[in-house]
N, C-alpha and C positions, 0 to 999 in steps of 0.2 A: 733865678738864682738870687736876685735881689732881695727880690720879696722872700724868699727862704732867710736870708742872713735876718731880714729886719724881725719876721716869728721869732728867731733863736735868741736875738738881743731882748726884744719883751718880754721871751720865756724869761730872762735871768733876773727881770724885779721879782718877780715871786722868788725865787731861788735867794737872791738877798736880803730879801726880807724875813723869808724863815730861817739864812744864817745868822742875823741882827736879834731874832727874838731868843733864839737857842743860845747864843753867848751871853744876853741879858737874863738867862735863865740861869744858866750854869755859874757865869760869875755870881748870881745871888746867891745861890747854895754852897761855893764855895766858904772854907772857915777863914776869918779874917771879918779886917774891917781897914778900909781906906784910912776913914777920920783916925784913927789911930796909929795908923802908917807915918800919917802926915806930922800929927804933933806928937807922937812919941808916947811910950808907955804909962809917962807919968803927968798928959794933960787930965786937965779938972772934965769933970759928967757936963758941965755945963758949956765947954768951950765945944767939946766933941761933938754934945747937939748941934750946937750952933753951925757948925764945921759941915754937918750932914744935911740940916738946911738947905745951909748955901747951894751946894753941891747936890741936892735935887736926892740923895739916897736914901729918906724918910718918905718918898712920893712911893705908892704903888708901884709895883713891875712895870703895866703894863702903860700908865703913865710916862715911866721913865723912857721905856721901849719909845712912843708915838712921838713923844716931845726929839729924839735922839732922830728917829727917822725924818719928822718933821724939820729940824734943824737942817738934815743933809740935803732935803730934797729944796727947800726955800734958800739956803743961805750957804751951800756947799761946806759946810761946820761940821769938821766931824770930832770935835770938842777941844777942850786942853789938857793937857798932861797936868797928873795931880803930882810927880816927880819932878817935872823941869819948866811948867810953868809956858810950856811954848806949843804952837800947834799940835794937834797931832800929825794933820798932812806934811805940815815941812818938815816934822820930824821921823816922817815916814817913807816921804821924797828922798831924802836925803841920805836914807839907807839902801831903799830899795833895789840902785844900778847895781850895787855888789852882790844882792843875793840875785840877780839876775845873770850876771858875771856868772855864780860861782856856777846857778843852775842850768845856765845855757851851756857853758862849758862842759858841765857834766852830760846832758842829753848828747851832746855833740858827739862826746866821747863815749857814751855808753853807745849811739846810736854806729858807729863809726867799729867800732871795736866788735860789740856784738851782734852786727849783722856780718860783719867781715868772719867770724870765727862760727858762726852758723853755717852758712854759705859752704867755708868749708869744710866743716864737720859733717854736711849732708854729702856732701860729691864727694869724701874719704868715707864713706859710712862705713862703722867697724874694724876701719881700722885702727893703729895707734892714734892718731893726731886723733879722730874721733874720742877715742876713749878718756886722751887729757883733757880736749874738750867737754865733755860729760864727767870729769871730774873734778874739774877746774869752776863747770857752773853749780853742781852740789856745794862745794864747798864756798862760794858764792852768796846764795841761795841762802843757807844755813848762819851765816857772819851776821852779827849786827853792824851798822853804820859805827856804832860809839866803839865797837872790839876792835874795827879794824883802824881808825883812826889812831886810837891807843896804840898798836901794835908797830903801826908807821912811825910814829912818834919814837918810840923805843927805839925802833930800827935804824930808824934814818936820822934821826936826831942826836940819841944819847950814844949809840952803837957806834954807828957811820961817820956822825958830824956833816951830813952832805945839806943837810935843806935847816932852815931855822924851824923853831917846834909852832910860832907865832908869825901873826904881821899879814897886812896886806899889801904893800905900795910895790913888790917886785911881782914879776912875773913868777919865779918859783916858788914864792908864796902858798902860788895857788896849786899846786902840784898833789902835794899829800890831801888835801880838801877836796879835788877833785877823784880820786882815787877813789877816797873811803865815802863820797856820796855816789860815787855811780857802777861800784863793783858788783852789789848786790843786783842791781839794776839791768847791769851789764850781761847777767849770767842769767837771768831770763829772757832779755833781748834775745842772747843765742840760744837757748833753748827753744823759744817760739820762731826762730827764722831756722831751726834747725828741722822739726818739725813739718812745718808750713812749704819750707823745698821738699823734702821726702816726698810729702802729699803731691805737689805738683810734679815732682819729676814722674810718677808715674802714670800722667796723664797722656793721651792719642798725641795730640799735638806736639808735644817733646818728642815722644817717636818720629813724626812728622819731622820736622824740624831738622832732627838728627840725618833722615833718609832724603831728605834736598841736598846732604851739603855742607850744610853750617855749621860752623866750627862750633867745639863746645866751649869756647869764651861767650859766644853770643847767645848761643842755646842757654847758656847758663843767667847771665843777666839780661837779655830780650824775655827771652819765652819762660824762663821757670821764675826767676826772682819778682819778674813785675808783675808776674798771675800771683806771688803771693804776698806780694805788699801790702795786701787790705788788713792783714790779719799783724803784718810786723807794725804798721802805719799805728794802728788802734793799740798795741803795747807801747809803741813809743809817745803814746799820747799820756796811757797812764804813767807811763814812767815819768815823766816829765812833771806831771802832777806831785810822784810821789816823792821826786828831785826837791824841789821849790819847798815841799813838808821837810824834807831830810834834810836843810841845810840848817834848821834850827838847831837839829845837835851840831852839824860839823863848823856851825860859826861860833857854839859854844865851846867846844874842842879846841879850836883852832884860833880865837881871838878873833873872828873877823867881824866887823860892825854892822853887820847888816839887819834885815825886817828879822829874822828869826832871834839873832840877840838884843834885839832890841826885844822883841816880845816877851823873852825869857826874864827878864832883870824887870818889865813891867806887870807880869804875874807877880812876881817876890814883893815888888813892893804896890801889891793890889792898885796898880795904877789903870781902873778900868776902860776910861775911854782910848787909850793907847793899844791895849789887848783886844779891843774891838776895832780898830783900826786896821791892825795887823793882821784879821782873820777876814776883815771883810776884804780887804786887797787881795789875799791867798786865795779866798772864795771865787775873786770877780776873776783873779788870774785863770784858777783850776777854768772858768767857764768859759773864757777866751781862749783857750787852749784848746780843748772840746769844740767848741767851733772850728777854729782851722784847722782840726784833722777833720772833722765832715767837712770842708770844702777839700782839704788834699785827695780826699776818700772821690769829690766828682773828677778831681784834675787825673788821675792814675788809673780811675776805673769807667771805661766808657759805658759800660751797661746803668751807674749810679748818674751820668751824664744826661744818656736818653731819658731818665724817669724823667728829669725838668723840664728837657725837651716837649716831652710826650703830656703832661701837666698843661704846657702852654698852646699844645695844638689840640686839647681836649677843648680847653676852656674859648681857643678859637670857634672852633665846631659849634658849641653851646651857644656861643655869643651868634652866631649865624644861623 
């Protein structure tokens, strides 16, 4: 197992390196220009160059790319902000608990809600509660993050007066933010745990199960939910990824200061090494993420278990 984790963290230089060369790609093609971000519409041709110099954006692509990697990996630099004049990392630090905050909250709650509402949408199959549930995750499904945000806003804000429309320092803050990032989310969680039980409840061993004895609380989460974890486990993994992407609208929506609005405001004002900061974090996140669902994928599924097992009594064998 060890030696697995250490493969999967190796895997991820290459993986970061071709996120690093892709946003030095993409930002070059974007329209715009920093140097002229920085001193405004009306500096002189001559300061501007100078300005581009300084700042390394008259160098080649690829240039730019080695020297950027080269800094991060010699000097842990992963440059300064051409807006504030300040790290990128401490100003990256410094956002990032929140958008963790908003995203963890939201898997929690996506993961909590719609596995709960799968669960029981398969052991009611066709009935009513089924059918609100399958129409509760179409409509889900089809919302965008920034529609539903707006729409809570109106609601609960302008309508209701119950929650503020802004702000982060309270706890219901986070309420409408957490809603409108993990609905959509939500509605495919129960769709795939809805699913993924049908599949299993029609297996021998449910039958089994049921003709010992046990009750159908245990039948239901012993034997049918934890045969289908592999498949809810790996959506909750994307979704989580796609949580951490999504909170760039709902922290622009909602005021909250986190990597996503942060990122947003250093697009606009073509502040590139901050925009690459913010993508390589989300990158290195998606990729720690992805790993401890393949380790949750050994701890829940013991046939994924014995492969390591069985790896290390091969390699025994050989060795003798």
């Amino acid at each position: 197992m060890a030696k697995y984790i250490m493969k999967r963290i190796l895997a991820m230089i290459p993986v970061m390196l071709g996120v690093t060369l892709l946003v030095f790609i993409i930002l070059d093609m974007a329209p715009g220009d920093a140097a002229t971000n920085m001193l405004g519409d009306y500096a002189e041709a001559q300061e501007l160059e100078a300005l581009r110099d300084e700042l390394g954006l008259n160098d080649p692509l690829l240039v730019q790319w080695g020297r950027y990697v080269w800094n991060i990996v010699s000097k842990g630099d992963f440059g300064t902000s051409y807006r504030t004049g300040q790290s990128v990392t401490t100003s990256i630090l410094e956002r990032y608990p929140t958008t963790l905050l908003v995203a963890g909250l939201g898997v929690v709650f996506t993961a909590l809600l719609g596995i709960s509402l799968g669960i029981l949408s398969a052991v009611k199959q066709y009935s009513i509660v089924d059918n609100i549930a399958t129409v509760f995750g179409m409509i889900g499904v089809s919302m965008p993050s920034f529609f539903v945000g707006l729409v809570l806003i109106i609601l609960f804000c302008q309508i209701l007066g119950w929650l503020p429309a802004s702000g982060y320092k309270h706890w219901y803050n986070y309420i409408m933010p957490i809603i409108t990032i993990s609905l959509s989310s939500m509605a495919s969680q129960m769709r795939m745990t809805r699913s993924s039980m049908l599949e299993v409840m029609r297996q021998d061993y449910v039958r089994t199960a049921r003709a010992k004895g046990q009750t159908e609380r245990v039948v239901i989460l012993r034997h049918q939910l934890k045969n289908a974890l592999i498949n809810i486990i790996t959506v909750i993994g994307t979704q989580a990824a796609i949580l951490l992407g999504g909170s760039i609208i709902v922290e622009q929506i909602f005021g909250i200061p986190g990597v996503g609005n942060l990122m947003m405001t250093s697009i606009n004002f073509r502040d590139y090494p901050m925009v690459r900061g913010c993508v390589l974090l989300m990158a290195l996140t998606f990729s720690v993420v992805n790993l401890i669902v393949d380790l949750i994928y050994a701890a829940v599924d013991p046939r994924i278990r014995s492969q390591f097992a069985g790896q290390k009594k091969r390699k025994k064998v050989e060795k003798a």
